[in-house]
C-alpha positions as CSV (number, residue, x, y, z in Angstrom):
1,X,-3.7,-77.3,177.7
2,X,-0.4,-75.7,177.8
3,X,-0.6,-74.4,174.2
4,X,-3.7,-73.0,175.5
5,X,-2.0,-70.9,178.4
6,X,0.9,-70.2,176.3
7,X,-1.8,-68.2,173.6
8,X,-3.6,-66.9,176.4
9,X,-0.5,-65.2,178.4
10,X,0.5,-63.7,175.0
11,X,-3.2,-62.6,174.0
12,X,-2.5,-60.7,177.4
13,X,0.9,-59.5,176.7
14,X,-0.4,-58.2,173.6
15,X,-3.6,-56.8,174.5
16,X,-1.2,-54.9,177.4
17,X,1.0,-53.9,175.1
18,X,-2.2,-52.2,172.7
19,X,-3.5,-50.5,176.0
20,X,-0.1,-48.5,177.1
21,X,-0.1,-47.8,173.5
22,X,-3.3,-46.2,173.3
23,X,-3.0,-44.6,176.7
24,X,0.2,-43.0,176.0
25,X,-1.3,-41.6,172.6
26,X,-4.2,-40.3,174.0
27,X,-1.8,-38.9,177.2
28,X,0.1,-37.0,174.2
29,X,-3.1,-35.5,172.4
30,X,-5.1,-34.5,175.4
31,X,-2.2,-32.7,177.0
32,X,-1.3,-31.4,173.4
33,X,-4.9,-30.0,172.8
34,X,-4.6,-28.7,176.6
35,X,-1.4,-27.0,176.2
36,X,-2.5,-25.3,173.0
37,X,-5.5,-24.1,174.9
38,X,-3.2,-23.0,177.8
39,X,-0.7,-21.2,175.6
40,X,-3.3,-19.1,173.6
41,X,-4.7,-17.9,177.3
42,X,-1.5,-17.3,178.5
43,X,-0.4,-15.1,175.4
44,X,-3.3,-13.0,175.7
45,X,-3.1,-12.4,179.4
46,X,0.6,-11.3,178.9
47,X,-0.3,-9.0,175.9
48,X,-3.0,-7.2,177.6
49,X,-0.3,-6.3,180.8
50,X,2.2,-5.5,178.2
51,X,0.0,-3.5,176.9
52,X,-1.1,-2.0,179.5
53,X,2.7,-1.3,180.8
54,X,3.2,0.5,177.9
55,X,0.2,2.4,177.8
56,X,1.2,3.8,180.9
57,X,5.2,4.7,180.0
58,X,3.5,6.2,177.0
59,X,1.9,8.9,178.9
60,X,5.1,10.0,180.7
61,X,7.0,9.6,177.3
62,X,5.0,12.1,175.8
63,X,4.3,14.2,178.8
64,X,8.6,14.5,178.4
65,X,8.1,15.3,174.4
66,X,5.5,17.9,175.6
67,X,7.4,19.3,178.3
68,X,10.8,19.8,176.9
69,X,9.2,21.7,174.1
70,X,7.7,24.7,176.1
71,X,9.3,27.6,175.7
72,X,9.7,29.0,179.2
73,X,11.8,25.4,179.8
74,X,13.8,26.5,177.6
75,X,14.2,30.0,178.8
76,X,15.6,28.7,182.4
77,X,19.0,27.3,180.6
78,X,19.4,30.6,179.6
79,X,17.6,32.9,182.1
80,X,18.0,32.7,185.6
81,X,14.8,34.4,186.7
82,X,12.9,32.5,185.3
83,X,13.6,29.7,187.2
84,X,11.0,30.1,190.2
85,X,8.0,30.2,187.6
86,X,8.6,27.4,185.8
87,X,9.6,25.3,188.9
88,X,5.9,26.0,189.8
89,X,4.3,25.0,186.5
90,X,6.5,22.2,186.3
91,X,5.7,21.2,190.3
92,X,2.1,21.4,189.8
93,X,2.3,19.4,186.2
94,X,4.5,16.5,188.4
95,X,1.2,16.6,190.9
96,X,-1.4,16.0,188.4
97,X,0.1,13.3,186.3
98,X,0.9,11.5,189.4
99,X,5.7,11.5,188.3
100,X,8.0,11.4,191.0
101,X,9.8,14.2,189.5
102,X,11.0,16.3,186.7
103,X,14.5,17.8,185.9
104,X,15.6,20.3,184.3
105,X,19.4,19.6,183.2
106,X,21.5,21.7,180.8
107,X,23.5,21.1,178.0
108,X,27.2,20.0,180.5
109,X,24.9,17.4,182.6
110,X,23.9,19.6,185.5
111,X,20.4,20.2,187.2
112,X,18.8,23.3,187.1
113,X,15.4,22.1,188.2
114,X,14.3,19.7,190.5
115,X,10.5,19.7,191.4
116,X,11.4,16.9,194.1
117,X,14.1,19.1,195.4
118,X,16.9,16.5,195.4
119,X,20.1,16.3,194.8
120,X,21.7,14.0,192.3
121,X,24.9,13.0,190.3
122,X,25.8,14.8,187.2
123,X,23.9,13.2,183.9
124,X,27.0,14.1,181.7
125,X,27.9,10.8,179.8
126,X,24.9,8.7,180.3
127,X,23.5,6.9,177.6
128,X,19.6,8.8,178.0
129,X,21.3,12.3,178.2
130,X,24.2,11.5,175.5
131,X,20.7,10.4,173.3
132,X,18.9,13.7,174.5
133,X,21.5,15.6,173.6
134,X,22.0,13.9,169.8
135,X,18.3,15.1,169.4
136,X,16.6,11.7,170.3
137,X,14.0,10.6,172.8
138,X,16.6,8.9,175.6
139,X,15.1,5.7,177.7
140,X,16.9,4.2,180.9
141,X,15.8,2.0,183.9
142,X,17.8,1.8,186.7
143,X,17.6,1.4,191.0
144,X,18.3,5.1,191.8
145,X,19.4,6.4,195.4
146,X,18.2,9.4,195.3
147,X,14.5,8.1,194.9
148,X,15.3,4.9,196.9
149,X,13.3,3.3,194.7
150,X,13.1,1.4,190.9
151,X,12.8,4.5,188.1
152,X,12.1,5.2,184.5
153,X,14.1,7.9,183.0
154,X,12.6,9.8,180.1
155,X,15.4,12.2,178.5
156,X,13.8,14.5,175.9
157,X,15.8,17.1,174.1
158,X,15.3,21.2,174.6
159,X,16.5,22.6,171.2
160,X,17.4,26.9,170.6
161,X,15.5,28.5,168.3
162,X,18.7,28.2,166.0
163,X,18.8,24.2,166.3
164,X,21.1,23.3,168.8
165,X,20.5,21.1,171.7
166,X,20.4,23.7,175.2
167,X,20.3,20.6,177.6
168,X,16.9,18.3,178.1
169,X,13.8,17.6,180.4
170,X,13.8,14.1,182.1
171,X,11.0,13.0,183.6
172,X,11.5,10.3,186.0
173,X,8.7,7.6,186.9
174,X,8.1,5.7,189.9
175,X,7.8,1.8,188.6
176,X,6.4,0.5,191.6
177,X,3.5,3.1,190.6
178,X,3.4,1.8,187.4
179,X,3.3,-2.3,188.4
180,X,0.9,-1.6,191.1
181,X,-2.4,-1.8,189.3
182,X,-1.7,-5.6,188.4
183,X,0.0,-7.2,191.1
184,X,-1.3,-9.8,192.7
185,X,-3.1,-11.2,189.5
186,X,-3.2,-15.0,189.4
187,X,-1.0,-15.4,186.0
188,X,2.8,-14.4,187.3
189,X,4.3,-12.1,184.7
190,X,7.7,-10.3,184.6
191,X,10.0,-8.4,182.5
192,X,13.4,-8.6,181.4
193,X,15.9,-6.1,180.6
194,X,19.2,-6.2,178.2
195,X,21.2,-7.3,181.1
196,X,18.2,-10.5,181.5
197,X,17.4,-8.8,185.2
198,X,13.6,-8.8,186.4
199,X,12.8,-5.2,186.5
200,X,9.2,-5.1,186.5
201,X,7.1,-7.9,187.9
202,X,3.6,-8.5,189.7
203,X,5.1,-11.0,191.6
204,X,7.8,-8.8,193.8
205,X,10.5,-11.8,195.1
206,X,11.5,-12.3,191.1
207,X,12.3,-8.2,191.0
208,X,15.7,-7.8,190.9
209,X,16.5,-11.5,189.7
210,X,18.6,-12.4,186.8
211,X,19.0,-15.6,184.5
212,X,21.9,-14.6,182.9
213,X,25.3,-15.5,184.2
214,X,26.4,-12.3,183.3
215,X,28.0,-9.9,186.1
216,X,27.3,-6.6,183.9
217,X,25.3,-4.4,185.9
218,X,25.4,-1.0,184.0
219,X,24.2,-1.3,180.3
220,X,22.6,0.9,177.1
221,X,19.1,0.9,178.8
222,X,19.6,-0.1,182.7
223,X,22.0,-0.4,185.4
224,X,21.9,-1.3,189.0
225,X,23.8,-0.8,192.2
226,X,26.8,-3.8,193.3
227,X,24.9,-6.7,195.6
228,X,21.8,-5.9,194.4
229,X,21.1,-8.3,192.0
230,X,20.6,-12.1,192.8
231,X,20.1,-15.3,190.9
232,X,17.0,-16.3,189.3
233,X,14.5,-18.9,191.2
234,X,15.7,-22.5,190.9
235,X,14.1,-24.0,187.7
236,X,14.5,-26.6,185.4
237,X,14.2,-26.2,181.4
238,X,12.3,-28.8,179.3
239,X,10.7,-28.8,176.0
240,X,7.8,-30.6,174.7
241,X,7.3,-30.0,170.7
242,X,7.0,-26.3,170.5
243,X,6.5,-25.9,174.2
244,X,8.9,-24.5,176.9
245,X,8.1,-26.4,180.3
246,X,9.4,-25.2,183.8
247,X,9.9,-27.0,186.9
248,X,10.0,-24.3,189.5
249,X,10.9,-24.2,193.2
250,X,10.3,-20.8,193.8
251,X,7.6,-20.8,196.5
252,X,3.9,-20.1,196.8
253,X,3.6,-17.8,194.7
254,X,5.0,-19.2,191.5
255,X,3.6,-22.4,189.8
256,X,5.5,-25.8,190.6
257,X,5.3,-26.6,186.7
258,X,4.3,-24.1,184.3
259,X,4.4,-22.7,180.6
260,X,7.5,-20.7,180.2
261,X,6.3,-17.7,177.6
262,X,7.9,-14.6,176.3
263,X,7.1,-11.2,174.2
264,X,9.6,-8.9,173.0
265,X,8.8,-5.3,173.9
266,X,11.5,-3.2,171.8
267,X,9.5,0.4,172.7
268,X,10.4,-0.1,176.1
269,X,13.9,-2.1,175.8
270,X,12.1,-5.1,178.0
271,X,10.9,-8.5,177.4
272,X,7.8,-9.9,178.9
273,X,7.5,-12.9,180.1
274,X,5.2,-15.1,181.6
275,X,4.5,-18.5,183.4
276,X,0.9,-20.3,183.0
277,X,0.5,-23.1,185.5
278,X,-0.1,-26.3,183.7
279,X,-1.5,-28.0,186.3
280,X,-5.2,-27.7,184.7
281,X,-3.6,-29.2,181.5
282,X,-1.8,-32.2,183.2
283,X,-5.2,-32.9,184.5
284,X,-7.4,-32.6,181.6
285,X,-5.2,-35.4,180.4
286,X,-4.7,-37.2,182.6
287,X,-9.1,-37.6,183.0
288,X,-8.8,-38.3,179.3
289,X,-6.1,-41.2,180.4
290,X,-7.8,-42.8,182.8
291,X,-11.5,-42.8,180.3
292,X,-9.2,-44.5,177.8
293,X,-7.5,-47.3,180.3
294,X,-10.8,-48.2,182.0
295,X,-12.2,-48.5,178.3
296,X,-9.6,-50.7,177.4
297,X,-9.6,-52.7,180.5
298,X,-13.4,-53.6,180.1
299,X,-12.5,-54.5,176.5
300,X,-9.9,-56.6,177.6
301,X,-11.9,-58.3,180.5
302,X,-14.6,-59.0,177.9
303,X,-12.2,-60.7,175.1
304,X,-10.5,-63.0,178.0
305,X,-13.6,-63.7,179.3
306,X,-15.3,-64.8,175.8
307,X,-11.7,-66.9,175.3
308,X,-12.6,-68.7,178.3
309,X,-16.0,-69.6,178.0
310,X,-16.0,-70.6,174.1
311,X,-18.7,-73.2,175.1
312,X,-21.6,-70.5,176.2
313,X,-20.2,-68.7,173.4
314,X,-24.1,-67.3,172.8
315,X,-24.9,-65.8,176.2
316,X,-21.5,-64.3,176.9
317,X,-21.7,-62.6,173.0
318,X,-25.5,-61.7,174.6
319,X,-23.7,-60.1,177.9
320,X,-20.7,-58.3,176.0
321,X,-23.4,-56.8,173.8
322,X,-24.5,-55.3,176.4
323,X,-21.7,-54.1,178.5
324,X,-20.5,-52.6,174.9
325,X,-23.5,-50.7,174.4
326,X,-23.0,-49.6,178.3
327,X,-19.6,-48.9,178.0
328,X,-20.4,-46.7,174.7
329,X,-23.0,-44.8,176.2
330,X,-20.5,-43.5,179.1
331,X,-18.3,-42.9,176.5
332,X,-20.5,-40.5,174.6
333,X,-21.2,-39.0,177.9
334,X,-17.7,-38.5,178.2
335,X,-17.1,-37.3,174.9
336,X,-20.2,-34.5,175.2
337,X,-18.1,-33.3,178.5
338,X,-15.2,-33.2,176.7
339,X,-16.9,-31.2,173.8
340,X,-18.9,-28.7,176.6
341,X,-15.4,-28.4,178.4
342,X,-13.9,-27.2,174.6
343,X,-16.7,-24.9,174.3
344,X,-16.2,-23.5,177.7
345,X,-12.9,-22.6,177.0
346,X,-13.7,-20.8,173.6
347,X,-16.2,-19.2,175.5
348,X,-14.1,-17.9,178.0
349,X,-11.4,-16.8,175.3
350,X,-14.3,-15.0,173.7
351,X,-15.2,-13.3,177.4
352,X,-11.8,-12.5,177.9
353,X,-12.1,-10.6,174.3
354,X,-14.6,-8.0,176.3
355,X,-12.0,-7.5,178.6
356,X,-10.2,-5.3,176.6
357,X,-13.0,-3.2,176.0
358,X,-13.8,-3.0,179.7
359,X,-12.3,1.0,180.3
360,X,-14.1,2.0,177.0
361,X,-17.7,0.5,178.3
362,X,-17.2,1.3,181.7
363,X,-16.8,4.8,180.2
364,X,-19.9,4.9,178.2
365,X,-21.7,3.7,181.2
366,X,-20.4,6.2,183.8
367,X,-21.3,9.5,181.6
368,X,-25.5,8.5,181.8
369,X,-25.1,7.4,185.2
370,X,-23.5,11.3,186.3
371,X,-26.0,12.6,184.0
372,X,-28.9,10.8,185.1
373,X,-27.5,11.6,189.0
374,X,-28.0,15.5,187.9
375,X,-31.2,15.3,186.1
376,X,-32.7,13.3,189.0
377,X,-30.4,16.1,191.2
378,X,-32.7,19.3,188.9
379,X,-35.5,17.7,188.5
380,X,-36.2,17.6,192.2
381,X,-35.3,21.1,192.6
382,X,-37.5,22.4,189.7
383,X,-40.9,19.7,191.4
384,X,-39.9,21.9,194.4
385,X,-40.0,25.3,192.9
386,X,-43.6,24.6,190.9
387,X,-41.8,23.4,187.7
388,X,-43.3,20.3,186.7
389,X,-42.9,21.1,182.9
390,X,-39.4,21.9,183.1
391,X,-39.0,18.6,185.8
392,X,-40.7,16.3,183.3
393,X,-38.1,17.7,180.4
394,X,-35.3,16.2,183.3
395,X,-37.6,12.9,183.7
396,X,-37.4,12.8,179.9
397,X,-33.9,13.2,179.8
398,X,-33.3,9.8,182.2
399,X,-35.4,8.1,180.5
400,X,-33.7,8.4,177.0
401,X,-30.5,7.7,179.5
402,X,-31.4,4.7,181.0
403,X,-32.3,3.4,177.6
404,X,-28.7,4.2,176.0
405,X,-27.7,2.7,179.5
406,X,-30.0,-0.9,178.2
407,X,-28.7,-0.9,175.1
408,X,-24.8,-1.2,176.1
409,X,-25.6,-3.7,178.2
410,X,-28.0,-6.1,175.9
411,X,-25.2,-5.5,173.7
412,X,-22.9,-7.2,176.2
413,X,-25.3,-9.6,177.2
414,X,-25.9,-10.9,173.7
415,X,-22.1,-10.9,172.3
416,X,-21.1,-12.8,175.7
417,X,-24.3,-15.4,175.4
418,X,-22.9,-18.9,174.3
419,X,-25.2,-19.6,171.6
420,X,-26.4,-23.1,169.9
421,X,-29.2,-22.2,168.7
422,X,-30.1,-23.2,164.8
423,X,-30.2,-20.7,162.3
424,X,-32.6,-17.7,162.5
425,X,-34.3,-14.8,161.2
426,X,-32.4,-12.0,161.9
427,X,-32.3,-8.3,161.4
428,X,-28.8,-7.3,159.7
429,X,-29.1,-3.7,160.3
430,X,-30.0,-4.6,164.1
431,X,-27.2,-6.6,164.3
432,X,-24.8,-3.9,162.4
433,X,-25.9,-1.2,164.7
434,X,-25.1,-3.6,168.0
435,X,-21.6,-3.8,166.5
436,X,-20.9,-0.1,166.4
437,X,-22.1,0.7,169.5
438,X,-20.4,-1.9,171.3
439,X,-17.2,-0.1,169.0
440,X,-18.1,3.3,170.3
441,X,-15.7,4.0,173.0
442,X,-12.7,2.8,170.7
443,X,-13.8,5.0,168.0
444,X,-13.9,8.2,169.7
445,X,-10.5,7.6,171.7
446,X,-9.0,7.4,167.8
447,X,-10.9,9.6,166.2
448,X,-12.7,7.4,163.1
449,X,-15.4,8.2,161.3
450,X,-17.7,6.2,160.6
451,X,-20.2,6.4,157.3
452,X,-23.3,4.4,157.9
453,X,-25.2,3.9,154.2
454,X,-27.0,1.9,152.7
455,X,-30.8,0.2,153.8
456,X,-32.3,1.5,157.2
457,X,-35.4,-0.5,156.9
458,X,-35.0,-4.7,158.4
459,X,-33.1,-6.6,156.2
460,X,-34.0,-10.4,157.3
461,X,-31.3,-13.4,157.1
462,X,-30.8,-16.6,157.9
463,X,-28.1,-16.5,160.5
464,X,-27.2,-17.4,164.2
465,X,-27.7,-13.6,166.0
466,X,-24.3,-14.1,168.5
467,X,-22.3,-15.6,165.9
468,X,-23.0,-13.0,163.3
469,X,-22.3,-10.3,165.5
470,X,-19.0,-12.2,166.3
471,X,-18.1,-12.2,162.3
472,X,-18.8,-7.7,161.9
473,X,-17.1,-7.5,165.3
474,X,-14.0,-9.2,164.0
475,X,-14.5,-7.4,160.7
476,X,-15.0,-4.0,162.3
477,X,-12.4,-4.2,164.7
478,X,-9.6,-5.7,162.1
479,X,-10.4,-2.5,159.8
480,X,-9.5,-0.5,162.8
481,X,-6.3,-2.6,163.5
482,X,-5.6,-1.6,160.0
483,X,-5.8,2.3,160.1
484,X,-3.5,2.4,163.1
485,X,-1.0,4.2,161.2
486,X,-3.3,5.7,159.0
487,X,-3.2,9.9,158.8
488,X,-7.4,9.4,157.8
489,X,-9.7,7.2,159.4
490,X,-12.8,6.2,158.0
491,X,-14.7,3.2,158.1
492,X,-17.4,2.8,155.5
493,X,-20.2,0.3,156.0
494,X,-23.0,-0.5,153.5
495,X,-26.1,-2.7,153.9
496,X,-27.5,-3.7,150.5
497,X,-30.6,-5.7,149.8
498,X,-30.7,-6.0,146.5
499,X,-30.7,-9.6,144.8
500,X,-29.4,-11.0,148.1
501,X,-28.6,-9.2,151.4
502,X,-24.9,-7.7,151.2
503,X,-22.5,-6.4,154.3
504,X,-19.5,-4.3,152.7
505,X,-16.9,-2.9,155.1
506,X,-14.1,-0.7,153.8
507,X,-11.3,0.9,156.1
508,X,-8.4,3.5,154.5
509,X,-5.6,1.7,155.6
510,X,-2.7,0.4,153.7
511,X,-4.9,-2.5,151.8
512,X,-4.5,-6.5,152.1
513,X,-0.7,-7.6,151.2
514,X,-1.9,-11.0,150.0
515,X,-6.0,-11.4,149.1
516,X,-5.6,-14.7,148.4
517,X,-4.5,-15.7,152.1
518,X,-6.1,-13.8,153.6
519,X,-8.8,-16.7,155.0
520,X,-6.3,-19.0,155.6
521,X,-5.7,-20.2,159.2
522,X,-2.6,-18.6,161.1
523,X,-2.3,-16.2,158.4
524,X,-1.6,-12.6,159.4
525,X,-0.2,-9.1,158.7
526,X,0.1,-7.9,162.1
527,X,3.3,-7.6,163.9
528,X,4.9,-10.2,165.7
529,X,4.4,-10.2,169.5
530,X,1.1,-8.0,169.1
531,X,-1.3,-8.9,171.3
532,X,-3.9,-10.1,168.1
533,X,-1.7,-11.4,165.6
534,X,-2.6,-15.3,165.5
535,X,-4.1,-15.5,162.3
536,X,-7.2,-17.1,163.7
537,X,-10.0,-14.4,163.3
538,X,-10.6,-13.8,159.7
539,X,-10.3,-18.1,159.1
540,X,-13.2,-18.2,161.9
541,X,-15.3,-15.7,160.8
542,X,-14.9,-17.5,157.0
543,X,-16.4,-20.7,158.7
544,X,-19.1,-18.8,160.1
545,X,-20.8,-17.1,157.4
546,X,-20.3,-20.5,155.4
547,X,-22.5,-22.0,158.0
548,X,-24.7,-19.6,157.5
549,X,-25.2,-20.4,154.1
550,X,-23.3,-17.5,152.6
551,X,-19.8,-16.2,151.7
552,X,-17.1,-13.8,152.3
553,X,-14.5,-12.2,149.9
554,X,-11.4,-9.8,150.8
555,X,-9.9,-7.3,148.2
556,X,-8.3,-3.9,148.2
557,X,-10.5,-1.0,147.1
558,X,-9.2,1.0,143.5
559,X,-9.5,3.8,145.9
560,X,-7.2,2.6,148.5
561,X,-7.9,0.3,151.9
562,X,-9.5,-3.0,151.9
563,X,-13.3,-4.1,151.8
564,X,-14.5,-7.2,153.0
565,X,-18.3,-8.3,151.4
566,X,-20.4,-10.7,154.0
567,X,-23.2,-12.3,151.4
568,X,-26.0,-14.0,153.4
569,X,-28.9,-15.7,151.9
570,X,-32.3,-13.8,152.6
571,X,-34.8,-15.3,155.3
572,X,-37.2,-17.6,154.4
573,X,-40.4,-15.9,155.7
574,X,-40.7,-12.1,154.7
């Protein structure tokens, strides 16, 4: 009997020891998996308000370019006179493009023009005007006095006829302006300057805040006035594997524990940073925990049990059986949540992927909409004046309208659908022509052409409808990526249906570095810290089409660019 106890107790040491074990492992995968989840989110979130910060700076950057390079600026450094006129057109440009104000400052550092009508220091010696007056675009953030207020100075150079510098136009921008249009969002983001102060941030108590230790308050890029900086928000540092964790006490506003990430943003001297709460994560897996440790524990309760009744050895084998087969079932159920929960968040990655086209389709939906407002607006007039031909022309008009109008949005519809269903007839050219309308507003804002060849009649495959227009989307949209930088932009796209159906896509950018990689996961040719450079899409959209039956290939055209061929096998009924 006491050998008996003494095998039992250790049976339950061990089988105690086997459960932490497992718990802890699947603690460390589920939170791993969640992480990795959160961390892809969080990137994406802070490269679309990166982007979006330096989308706006952009247009002040080159409204200073523009500015300084009229010739009746340049005739107030020399010409008196004309100073009245230009404060005018320079006062009314300030107005339209919504800058706090423009300046007018010659080649010793002092204003001419003011379209605020301050007064301010001398600019002789400061790093933007010293760049200004080497030729060069000059860039500086700073807490100015005279605005009372956080500013962007943009110093662009006024050059003679001859070549020499006469002085420079600085536009100055009003940040709060600038950070207003995403403050208040639910992920906190904030950027960093050279001397590691918060100058930009939609959460306002980290403005002004600095991690450094540093007591520098004027540098290349930024400077601020004495006692105005303060020290960051209490937080705590820890890594686990490649993740930066934060314990943060710094109110209701900021996550207790989050994700600490950052993205370098060398056009505008900042660095953005930004802090996903993990909380969701820490839950995810700790659900998964718990799943694990009551499957253990019923495990466990059915060995000890079986070790204790060896003499009704049949029934109890009868009774585990069944709990097993319980027990399993629960755990399938589980393991389908767990699956819908993954596809959930792929989905919403995939949703937050139309989020960057939001302006461009909120454009192509307003134009109809105004336009269908003034046919509606003429055709009324002309039913009232005895016009009915010239009314139905107006009728005919909103109908063709509203039908664009359908299109856009079955387009949206269908690309944002989660689908599972089985593989399909489906029309390629139907499919093709979805994609470039859902591409629309991007390709007007940069200009590419677009040559459309090949078959116009249906060209049936086997494929799933969403997921193929996921794989030319990705295609499409990585072409353009590509001819960024590109003096010509066309995109080529052929639909053959020859021995089997063929997509061909060829952009005239600079061409695939490495064809051989170019499928393989994490691989990429985009920059670091843009806001698509994981390396993911061209290794999913390879898995598709192999689902689909087919294959893809990458390789540079003799011509120049690079052309990726989609071959799918034909449909089954035709």
């Amino acid at each position: 009997m006491p050998t008996f106890r003494l095998s039992r107790r250790l049976l339950g040491l061990g089988f105690a020891a086997v459960t932490a074990l497992a718990c802890l492992s699947v603690w460390n995968f589920g939170y791993g998996a969640a992480l990795e989840q959160l961390e892809k989110r969080g990137r994406a979130d802070l490269a679309l308000a990166a982007s979006r910060l330096n989308g706006e700076l952009q247009r002040y950057r080159s409204l200073a370019v523009v500015t300084a390079d009229r010739p009746e600026v340049a005739d107030v450094l020399v010409d008196a006179a004309a100073l009245k006129n230009v404060q005018v057109i320079l006062r009314e440009m300030a107005d339209k493009t919504g800058t706090l104000d423009v300046l007018v400052v010659d080649a010793q550092g002092r204003e001419i023009l003011s379209t605020a009508e301050t007064q301010g220091p001398a600019h002789a010696g400061r790093p933007y005007f010293e760049r200004a007056l080497d030729g060069a675009l000059g860039v500086y953030h700073l807490f100015d006095p005279r605005y009372d207020r956080r500013v962007f100075y943009y110093a662009a150079p006024i050059f003679d006829d001859g070549g020499p510098v006469l002085g420079a136009v600085i536009v100055v921008v009003d940040v709060q302006a600038v950070e207003s249009a995403w403050r208040g969002e639910e992920l906190a983001v904030f950027f960093t300057d050279e001397l590691e102060v918060v100058f930009i941030s939609n959460r306002s108590e980290l403005v002004y805040r600095t991690k450094g230790s540093d007591t520098r308050i004027v540098g290349q890029s930024a400077e601020y006035p004495a006692g105005l900086i303060g020290p960051f928000v209490r937080h705590k540092k820890e890594n686990w594997g490649d993740y930066t964790l934060w314990d943060i006490d710094g109110g209701r506003y900021l996550p207790d524990r989050a994700l600490h990430l950052t993205l370098p943003l060398p056009v505008i001297g900042l660095i953005g940073e930004a802090l996903p709460d993990i909380a969701p994560a820490r839950q995810l897996a700790a659900l998964q925990t718990i799943a694990t440790f009551a499957a253990m524990s019923v495990f466990g309760i059915a060995l000890f049990w079986v070790a204790e009744r060896r003499r009704v050895l049949a029934r109890l084998n009868e009774e585990l059986e069944r709990r097993v087969q319980a027990r399993t079932m629960e755990l399938q159920v589980a393991n389908k949540d767990l699956k819908q929960m993954q596809a959930d968040l792929v989905q919403a990655e995939k949703l937050s992927a139309l989020g960057h086209m939001s302006a461009g389709i909120s454009h192509e939906l307003n134009q109809p909409l105004m336009a269908i407002r003034s046919f509606a607006e003429n055709g009324q007039a002309f039913l009232l004046q005895g016009k009915s031909d010239v009314a139905g022309q107006n009728l005919g008009r909103i109908g063709q309208l509203a039908g664009r109008m359908d299109r856009i949005i079955r387009n949206l519809r269908a690309f944002a659908r989660n689908e599972s269903e089985p593989l399909r007839d489906v029309d390629l050219n139907v499919v093709l022509d979805d994609a470039i309308e859902m591409l629309q507003p991007r390709l007007k804002e940069e200009g590419i052409t677009v040559d459309r060849d090949g078959a116009i009649r249906p060209v049936l495959v086997q494929a799933g409808e969403v997921r193929l227009s996921q794989v030319i989307l990705n295609l499409m949209t990585n072409a353009l990526d590509a001819m960024e930088g590109s003096a010509k932009k066309r995109l080529e796209v052929t639909v053959s249906n020859e021995a089997t159906p063929q997509l061909a896509i060829r952009d005239t950018g600079p061409g695939i570095a490495e064809p051989d990689q170019i499928f393989d996961p994490f691989y990429t040719t985009k920059s670091v810290g843009s806001s698509e450079g994981m390396g993911l899409g061209l290794s999913i959209s390879y898995g598709l089409v192999q689902s689909f039956g087919g294959a893809i290939q990458g390789r540079n055209h003799p011509d120049g660019g690079a052309v990726f061929t989609v071959t799918l096998k034909p449909a089954e009924t035709l």
